[in-house]
Structure formats: C-alpha cells, structure tokens
C-alpha positions in Angstrom: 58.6 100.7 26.7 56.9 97.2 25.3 56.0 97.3 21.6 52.4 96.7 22.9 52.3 100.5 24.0 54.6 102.1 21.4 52.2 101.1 18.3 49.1 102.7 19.8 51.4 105.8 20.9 52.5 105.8 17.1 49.3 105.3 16.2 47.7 108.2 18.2 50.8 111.0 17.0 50.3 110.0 12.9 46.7 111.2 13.5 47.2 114.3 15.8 49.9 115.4 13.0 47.5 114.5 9.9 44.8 116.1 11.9 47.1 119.2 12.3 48.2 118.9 8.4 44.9 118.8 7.1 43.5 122.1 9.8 46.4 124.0 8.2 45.5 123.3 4.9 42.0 124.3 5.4 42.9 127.6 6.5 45.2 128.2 3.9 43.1 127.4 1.0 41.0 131.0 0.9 44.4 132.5 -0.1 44.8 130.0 -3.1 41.5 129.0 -4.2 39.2 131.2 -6.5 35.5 131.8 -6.0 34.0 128.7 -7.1 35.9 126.4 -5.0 35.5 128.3 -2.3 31.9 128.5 -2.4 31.8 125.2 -3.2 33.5 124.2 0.1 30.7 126.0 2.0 28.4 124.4 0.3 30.1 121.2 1.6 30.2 123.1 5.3 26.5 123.6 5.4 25.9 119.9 4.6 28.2 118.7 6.7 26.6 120.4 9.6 23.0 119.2 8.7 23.9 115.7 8.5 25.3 115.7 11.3 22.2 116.7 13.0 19.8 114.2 10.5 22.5 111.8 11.9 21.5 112.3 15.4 18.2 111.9 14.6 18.4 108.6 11.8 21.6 106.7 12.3 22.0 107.3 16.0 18.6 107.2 17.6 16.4 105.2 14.6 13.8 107.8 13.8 13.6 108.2 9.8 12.9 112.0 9.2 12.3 112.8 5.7 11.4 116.6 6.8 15.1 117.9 6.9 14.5 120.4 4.6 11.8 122.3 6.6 14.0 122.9 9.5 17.1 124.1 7.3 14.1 126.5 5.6 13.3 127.3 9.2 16.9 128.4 9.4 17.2 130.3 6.7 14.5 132.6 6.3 14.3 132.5 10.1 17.6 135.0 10.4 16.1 137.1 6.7 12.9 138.1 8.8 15.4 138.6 11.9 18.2 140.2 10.6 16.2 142.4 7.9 15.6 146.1 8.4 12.2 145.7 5.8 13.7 148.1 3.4 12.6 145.9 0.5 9.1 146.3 1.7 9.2 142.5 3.5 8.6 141.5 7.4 12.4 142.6 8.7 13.2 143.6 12.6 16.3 144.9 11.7 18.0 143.2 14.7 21.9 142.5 14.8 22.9 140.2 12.2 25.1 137.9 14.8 21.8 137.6 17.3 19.7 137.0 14.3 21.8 133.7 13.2 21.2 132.8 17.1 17.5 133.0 17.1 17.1 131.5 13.3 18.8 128.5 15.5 16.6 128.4 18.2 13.6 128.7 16.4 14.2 126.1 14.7 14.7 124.2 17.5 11.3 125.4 18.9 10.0 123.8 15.8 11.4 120.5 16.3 9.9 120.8 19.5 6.3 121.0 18.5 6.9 117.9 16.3 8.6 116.1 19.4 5.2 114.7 20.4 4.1 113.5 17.5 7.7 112.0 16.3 7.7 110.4 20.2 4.4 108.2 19.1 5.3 107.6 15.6 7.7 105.1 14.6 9.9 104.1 11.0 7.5 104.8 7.7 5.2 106.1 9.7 7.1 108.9 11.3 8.9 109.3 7.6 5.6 110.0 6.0 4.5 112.3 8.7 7.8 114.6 8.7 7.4 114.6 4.7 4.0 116.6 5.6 6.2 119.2 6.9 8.1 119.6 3.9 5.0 120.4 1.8 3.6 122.7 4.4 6.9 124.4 4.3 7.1 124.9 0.5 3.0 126.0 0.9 4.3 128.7 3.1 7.2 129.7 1.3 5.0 130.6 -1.9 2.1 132.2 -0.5 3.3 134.2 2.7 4.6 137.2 0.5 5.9 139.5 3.0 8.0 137.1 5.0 9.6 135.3 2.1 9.4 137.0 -0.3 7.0 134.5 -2.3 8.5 132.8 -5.6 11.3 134.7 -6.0 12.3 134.5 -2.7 14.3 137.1 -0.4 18.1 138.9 -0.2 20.1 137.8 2.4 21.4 140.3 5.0 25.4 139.9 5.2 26.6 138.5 8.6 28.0 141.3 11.2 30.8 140.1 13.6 33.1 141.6 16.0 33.0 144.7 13.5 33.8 142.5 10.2 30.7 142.2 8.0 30.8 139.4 5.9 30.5 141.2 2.6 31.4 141.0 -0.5 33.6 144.8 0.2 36.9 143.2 -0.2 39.6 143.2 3.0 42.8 142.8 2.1 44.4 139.8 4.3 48.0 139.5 3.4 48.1 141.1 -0.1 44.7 138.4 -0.5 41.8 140.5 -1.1 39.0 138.8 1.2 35.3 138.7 -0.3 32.7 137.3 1.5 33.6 133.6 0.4 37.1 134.2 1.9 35.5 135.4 5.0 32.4 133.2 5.3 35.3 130.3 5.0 36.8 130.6 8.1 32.8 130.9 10.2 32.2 127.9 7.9 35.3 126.2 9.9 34.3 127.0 13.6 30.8 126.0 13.1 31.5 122.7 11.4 34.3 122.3 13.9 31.9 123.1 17.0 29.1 121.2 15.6 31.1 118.0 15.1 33.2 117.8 18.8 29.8 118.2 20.7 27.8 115.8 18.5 30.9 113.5 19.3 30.9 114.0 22.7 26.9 113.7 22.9 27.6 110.1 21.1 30.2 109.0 23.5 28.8 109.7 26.4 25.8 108.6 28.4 22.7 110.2 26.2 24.9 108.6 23.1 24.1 105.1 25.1 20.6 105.9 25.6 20.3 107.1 21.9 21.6 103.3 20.4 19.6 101.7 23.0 16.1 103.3 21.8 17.2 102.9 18.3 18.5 99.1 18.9 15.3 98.2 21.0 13.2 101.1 21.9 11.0 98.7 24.5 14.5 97.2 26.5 15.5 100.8 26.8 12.2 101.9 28.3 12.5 98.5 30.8 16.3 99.2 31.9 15.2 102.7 32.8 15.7 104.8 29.9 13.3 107.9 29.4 12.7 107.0 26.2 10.4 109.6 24.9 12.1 112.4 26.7 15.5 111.0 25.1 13.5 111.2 21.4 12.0 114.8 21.9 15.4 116.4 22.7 17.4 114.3 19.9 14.5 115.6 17.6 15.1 119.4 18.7 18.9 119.4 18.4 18.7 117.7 15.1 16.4 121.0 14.4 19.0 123.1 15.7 21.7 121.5 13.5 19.6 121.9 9.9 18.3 125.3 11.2 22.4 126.4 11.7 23.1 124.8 8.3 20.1 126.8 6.8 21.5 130.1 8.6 25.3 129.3 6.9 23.3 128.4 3.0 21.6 131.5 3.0 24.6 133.5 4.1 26.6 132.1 1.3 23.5 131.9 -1.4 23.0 135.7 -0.7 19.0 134.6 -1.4 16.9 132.5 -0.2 14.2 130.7 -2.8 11.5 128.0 -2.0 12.3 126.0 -4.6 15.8 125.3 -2.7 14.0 123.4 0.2 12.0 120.9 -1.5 11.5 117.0 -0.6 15.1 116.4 -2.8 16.8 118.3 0.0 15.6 116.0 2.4 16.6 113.1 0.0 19.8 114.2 -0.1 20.4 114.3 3.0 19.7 110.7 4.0 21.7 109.7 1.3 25.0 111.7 2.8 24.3 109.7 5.9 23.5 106.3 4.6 26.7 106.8 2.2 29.0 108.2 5.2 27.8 105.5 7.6 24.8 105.7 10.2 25.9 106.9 13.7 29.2 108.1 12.8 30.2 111.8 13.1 32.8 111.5 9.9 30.4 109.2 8.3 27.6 112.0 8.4 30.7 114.8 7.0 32.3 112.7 4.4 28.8 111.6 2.9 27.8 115.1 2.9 31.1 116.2 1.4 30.6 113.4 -1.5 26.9 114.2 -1.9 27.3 118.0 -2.2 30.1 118.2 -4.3 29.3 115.9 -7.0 27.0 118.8 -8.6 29.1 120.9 -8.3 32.3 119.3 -10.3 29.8 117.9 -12.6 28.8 121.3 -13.2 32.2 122.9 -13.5 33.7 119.9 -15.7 30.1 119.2 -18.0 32.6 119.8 -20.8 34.8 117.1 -20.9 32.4 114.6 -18.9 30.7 112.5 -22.0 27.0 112.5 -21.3 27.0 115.3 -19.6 25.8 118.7 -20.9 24.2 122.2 -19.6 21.1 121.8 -19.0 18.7 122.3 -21.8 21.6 121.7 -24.4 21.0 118.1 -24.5 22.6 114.8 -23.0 22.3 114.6 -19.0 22.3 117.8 -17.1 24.7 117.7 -14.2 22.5 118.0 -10.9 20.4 114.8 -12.5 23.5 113.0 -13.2 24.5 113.6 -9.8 21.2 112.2 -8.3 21.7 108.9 -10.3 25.4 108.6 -9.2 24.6 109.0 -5.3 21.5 107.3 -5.9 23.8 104.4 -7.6 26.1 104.9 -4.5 23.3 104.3 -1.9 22.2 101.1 -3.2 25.6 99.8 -3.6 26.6 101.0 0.3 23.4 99.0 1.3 24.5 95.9 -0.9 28.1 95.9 0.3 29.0 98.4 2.8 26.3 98.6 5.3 28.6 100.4 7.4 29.2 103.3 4.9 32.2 105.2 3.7 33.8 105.4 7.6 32.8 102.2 8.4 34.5 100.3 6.2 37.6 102.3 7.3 37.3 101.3 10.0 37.2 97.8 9.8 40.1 97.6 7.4 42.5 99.5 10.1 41.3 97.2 12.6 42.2 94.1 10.4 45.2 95.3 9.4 46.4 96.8 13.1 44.7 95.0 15.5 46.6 96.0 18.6 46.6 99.5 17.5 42.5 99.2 18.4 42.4 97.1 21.8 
C-alpha cells in the first residue's frame, strides 16, 4: 500500500482510538468524581447542547439571536408545568416526567416558530435587538405569572422518570458506587449531548448545511440559485429552539429549581461568546466554547482561595462569576483579533499545515 493511503488510514485509527479513550473515560468518571465535579460537567452538557443549537442559528446560517435564554426558559419551566402533579399549589398536569421533557422540547420549538416570521424579515442588529425583546418579555413573565412559575422564587423541579429509574437523589448502588441523581443525570447528559451533536453534524454536512452557509454567505445569491431562503431560516430558527429548549429541560433537572433570575440577557451573552470562542459553524467549536465558558465559574468558584483577586462574593476583591465574565469577555476580543476561526479552527489549520496529505 503507497504511503499516500497509509498516513490518512493512520490518521483516521489515532482518532477512532482517542475518540474511544476519551468515551470510556466519560463514563467512568461518575464512579470517581464527587458531587461538584459532577454537576459541574452537566452544567458543561447543558451548554454544550444550547450552543450547538445558537450555532445553527449564528455561525451557520448568519442570524444574530440575542434571545437564547427565552427558549432555554421555555424549556425549563415548560417540563415543571408538564411534569408537575400541582401539589405545591402551582399549574402542574402531572403527566409522565419522560413525555414532559418531550413536550418542554416541542414547545419550545412552537415558539421559535412564531418568531420564524419575524426573524425571516429581520436581518444582523436588527434581528439581535428584536430577539433581546424576547428575553425581557420572558423575565416579565417569569415574575408575575405566580402559578406557573412560581414568581421570584421560582419552582421545584420534578425528578426525571425512565424506564423505571427515577433520576433522584435516593441513592442506587452501581458497583459498590452509590448513584445520586448527579451519577445518574451524567450518563442522560451523555446521550443527549451525543445525539444532539451527530445530527447537527449531519444537518451541516449535508444539503440544508449548504443551503444554511449559502443564506448566511449571501442571502440574495441563495435566493437566485434556487434556495428557499426564508423557508431554510424559519426551520433553522425552530431547531435552534428545540436545542436551548432541550438544554433548559437538562439545567432544570440538574438545578432541582428553576428561578427567573437564571434566564436573563447574560445567559444569552454567554452563549454567543461559547460560540464565537469555539468557532462559528463548527459542531466542536460550539462544545468546546461552551465547555470553557461554563466552567470557568465554576473553578473560579471552587479555587477563590488560592486565586489572588478573587474572593466570595461580598468578602471583597473580585467575586468569581464577574471575574469569569471579564476573562471570556477578554477571550472573545482576543479570538476576534487573532483567531477569527475560534478555538477548533485554529486546530484545524495547524493539523492541516503540519499534515497536509493527511487532509486531501
């Protein structure tokens, strides 16, 4: 066999067994890691999964949507009002937990639809400034309808039920490993990044994916070569719904409450920033800014000690989540400056330059 077809061979078994490395160690970790870490991983999950969808929506197809938040409220207290039984005196229908994380979904997706029309005749700021709207309607609803969420102080979150293994905090020995409901959630955390991330990559590399950079590379050309251009931006705009409305439905499940103050215009924020960082467009771009953005917090939080400048908040110095904000916020500006490609991007283009017949 010619060297020509033995280094792209080699190439293609190092990352099926890293792939395969890295899968194992995923589902090995909930029998080493404690609670923290743990949660903090899901965290990481339910990011992931909404930027992938924002990603759709921004780097892929070229509408700025600054109204991520709404959808992954949406989500969230979507499957609370489902999945409730209104013991706690708020709006419940007490349906199975499993069908209520479905229909959270779709209705999310219902309300991406009723924006579709207005997001097919806006365009850059203008469509950015009209998705922020829905942000403030959202927290305006949050607050003041009472008996769906639960106003101010928000709502408990019923625990997932699947296949006759509730989701729980009950602990489930797996083993010698006693499971808790971070344990558990891990591995539903898994599937639904996993699943979410092969059919967004198989929506990019196919024909809508073409259609998708053509609108956002010249929305006019599309339209002229034959491309339904509006039709294409409506049903980008409703599975990028779906997407923050699953990641809502997984952040409420691991939160155990849901609280308005959660799904504010930082949310939104934060989420361009995981894409922009990642790199726009890109599957792995869209997960590894969202694993960046969500865990700084969280290790600035756990490790506030022996960080100088950073404190607890209210004890002086820089409080962790705001430190965060100015070290993505630092990282956005210099991925725009030098890495316009993002995080993946510029992985990319170093293994290309340094194996170029690998690529061809």
């Amino acid at each position: 066999m010619s060297e020509a077809l033995v280094k792209p061979l080699r190439a293609v078994r190092s990352r099926t067994y890293a792939g395969a490395a890295g899968a194992g160690i995923l589902l090995a970790l909930p029998f080493y890691l404690d609670r923290f870490w743990l949660q903090t991983g899901l965290f990481a999950m339910a990011a992931a999964i909404g930027a992938i969808g924002i990603n759709l929506l921004t780097g892929a197809t070229g509408q700025l949507s600054m109204g991520h938040a709404f959808f992954l409220a949406v989500g969230a207290y979507g499957y609370c009002v489902f999945a409730a039984d209104g013991g706690d005196g708020l709006t419940g229908l007490g349906l199975p937990t499993w069908l209520a994380a479905v229909l959270a979904v779709l209705v999310a997706g219902v309300a991406g639809g009723l924006f579709s029309p207005i997001s097919g005749r806006l365009s850059g700021a203008y469509l950015g400034i009209a998705t922020l709207a829905l942000v403030f309607i959202g927290q305006h609803v949050m607050f003041n309808a009472h008996d769906l969420t639960g106003g101010a102080n928000g709502r408990d979150v019923p625990p997932l039920s699947l296949f006759g293994l509730t989701f729980d905090d009950r602990e489930l020995l797996v083993a010698a490993v006693p499971f808790g409901s971070a344990e558990k959630l891990w591995y539903a955390g898994l599937v639904l990044l996993a699943a979410g991330a092969l059919f967004a990559r198989g929506v990019l590399r196919g024909r809508p994916g073409r259609a998708m950079n053509a609108i956002r590379d010249h929305r006019i050309a599309a339209g002229v070569l034959g491309v339904p251009v509006a039709r294409h931006r409506a049903a980008v705009f409703v599975l990028s719904s779906m997407y923050a409305g699953l990641a809502g439905v997984l952040l409420a499940l691991v939160f155990q409450r849901t609280v308005p103050d959660y799904f504010g215009i930082t949310l939104s924020l934060e989420y361009l920033a995981m894409i922009v960082i990642g790199g726009l467009g890109s599957v792995s771009g869209a997960v590894a800014g969202a694993v960046f953005v969500s865990l700084l917090p969280q290790l600035l939080t756990r490790y506030s000690d022996a960080l100088p400048l950073v404190s607890a908040p209210g004890t002086g110095g820089v409080a962790p989540g705001e430190a965060s904000r100015y070290l993505y916020g630092a990282a956005v500006v210099l991925v725009v400056l030098f890495l316009p490609g993002g995080l993946v991007g510029t992985a990319v283009r170093r293994r290309v330059t340094t194996h170029p017949r690998e690529e061809r």
